[in-house]
C-alpha positions, 0 to 999 in steps of 0.5 A: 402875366401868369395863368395858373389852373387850379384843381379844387378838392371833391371825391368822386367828383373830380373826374368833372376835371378830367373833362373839361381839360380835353377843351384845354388840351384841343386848344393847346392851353398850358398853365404857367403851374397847377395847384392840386388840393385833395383829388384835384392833386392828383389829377393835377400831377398827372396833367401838369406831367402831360399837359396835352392829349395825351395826359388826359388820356392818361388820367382817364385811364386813371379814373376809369380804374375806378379810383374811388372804389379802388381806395375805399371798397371793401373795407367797410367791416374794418372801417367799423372796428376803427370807430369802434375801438377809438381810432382817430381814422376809418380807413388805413391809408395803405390802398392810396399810396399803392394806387398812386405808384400804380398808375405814376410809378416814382414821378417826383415834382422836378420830373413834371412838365410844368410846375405843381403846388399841392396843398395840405395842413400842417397838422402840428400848426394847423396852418396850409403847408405847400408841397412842390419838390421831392417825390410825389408820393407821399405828397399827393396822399397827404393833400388827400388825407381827409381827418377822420377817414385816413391817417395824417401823412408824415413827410420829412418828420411833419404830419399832414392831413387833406388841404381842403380843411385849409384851402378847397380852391388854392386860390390863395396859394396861387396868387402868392406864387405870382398868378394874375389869371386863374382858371378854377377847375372847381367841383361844387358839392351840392346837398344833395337828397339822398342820404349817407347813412348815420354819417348824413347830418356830418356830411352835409355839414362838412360839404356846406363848409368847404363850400363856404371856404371856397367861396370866401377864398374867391371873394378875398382872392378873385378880386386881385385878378381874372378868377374864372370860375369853371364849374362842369355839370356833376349830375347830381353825383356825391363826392363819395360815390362813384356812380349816379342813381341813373347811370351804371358808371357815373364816373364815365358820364361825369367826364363826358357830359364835362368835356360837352360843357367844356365846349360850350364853354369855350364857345361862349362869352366867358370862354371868349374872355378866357381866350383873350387873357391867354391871347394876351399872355402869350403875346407879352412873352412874344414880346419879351424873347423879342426884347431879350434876343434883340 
């Protein structure tokens, strides 16, 4: 058996993640590998470096730094010139990457505690490429390269662009890499009313798509295995802002209200079964050490 815990792509949203892994954390829950795709990479690397208390600390530290601003504020009069003069981007791709070696300095794949998959698309075939070895960085700004708004990422002589284009939820990815049991860390994007500007009618168009992969992806996948969906409460938030209408620091309210409902969760019938199947894992490889060192 193995439990793999996937990170789904969503912004701003993804600080719903950093909450409910407080609850797993409390448990002693720790996935066999993480698959990060987009925002969900990186809060992937920083858990699957730490996977207790403390990394969730960290990763807090991480968004309270105020990761979306930090990545695209300020930049809005450049954004303009870019679109303006034809080029294929909006925003320059320099901010992530510095970010990034901010707050996880030179950390490669083979430094983590437990195994990470992220994911992007191979701009050249348009297939989903597979990062897991070398550093992380160019790795995670290249599962967050969203088209049209940051340049593809080059590594090793290849381009690539966010993996949510291919897979939001890595469910396909992790059940190639052997996972019978998946937790689904999953941030829905909601349409919700109020507008983005000019670029409204295209927003919501692309989040009704990656709401769609997704769910083809658990339909197509979730059948083969436990597939438990976890989605924490995102208040009406967009995926590209990082405060809610009716709270200053949505992104504070976003991890607190997740860590609530990760309580809830784990207290409930579903977080009952979940428990169960991990019960069970560990009880196989109990089973197994005892069979290799008799």
């Amino acid at each position: 058996m193995k439990l793999a815990l996937l990170f789904s792509g969503g912004g701003a949203l993804g600080a719903v993640q950093v909450g409910f892994l407080e609850g797993l954390a409390r448990r002693g829950i720790e996935p066999d590998f993480v698959v990060g795709t987009s925002v969900g990479a990186l809060n992937g690397a920083v858990f699957a470096a730490s996977p207790d208390m403390q990394g969730v600390e960290r990763l807090k530290a991480v968004w309270q730094a105020q990761y979306v601003r930090e990545i695209l504020g300020g930049q809005t009069l450049s954004a303009l010139w870019r679109a303006a003069t034809g080029r294929n981007h909006l925003f320059n791709g320099k901010r992530l990457p510095a970010f990034l070696r901010e707050h996880l300095g030179d950390l490669r794949f083979e430094d983590l505690a437990i195994p990470l998959l992220v994911t992007a698309r191979d701009l050249e075939s348009g297939r989903q490429a597979t990062i897991n070895s070398g550093p992380l960085i160019p790795a995670l700004p290249a599962s967050s390269a969203l088209p049209g708004v940051f340049p593809p990422v080059f590594i090793n002589g290849r381009e690539y662009v966010d993996g949510g284009v291919v897979s939001h939820c890595g469910v396909e990815t992790a059940y190639e890499n052997g996972a019978t049991d998946m937790m689904v860390l999953h941030c829905p994007h909601f349409l919700q009313t109020h507008g983005y500007g000019p670029l409204r009618p295209l927003t919501r168009a692309a989040i009704s798509a990656l709401n769609r992969l997704c769910q083809y992806e658990l339909e197509k996948f979730g059948k083969l295995g436990n597939v438990f969906i976890l989605e924490p409460p995102t208040a009406d938030m967009s995926a590209y802002n990082s405060n809610h209408p009716n709270h200053q620091d949505g992104t504070a309210k976003l991890i607190e209200d997740s860590a609530g409902w990760a309580e809830d969760y784990f207290s409930g019938p579903e977080g009952t079964r979940l428990m169960g199947v991990i019960h069970a894992r560990d009880e196989e490889r109990k089973s197994q050490i005892r069979r290799t060192t008799a």
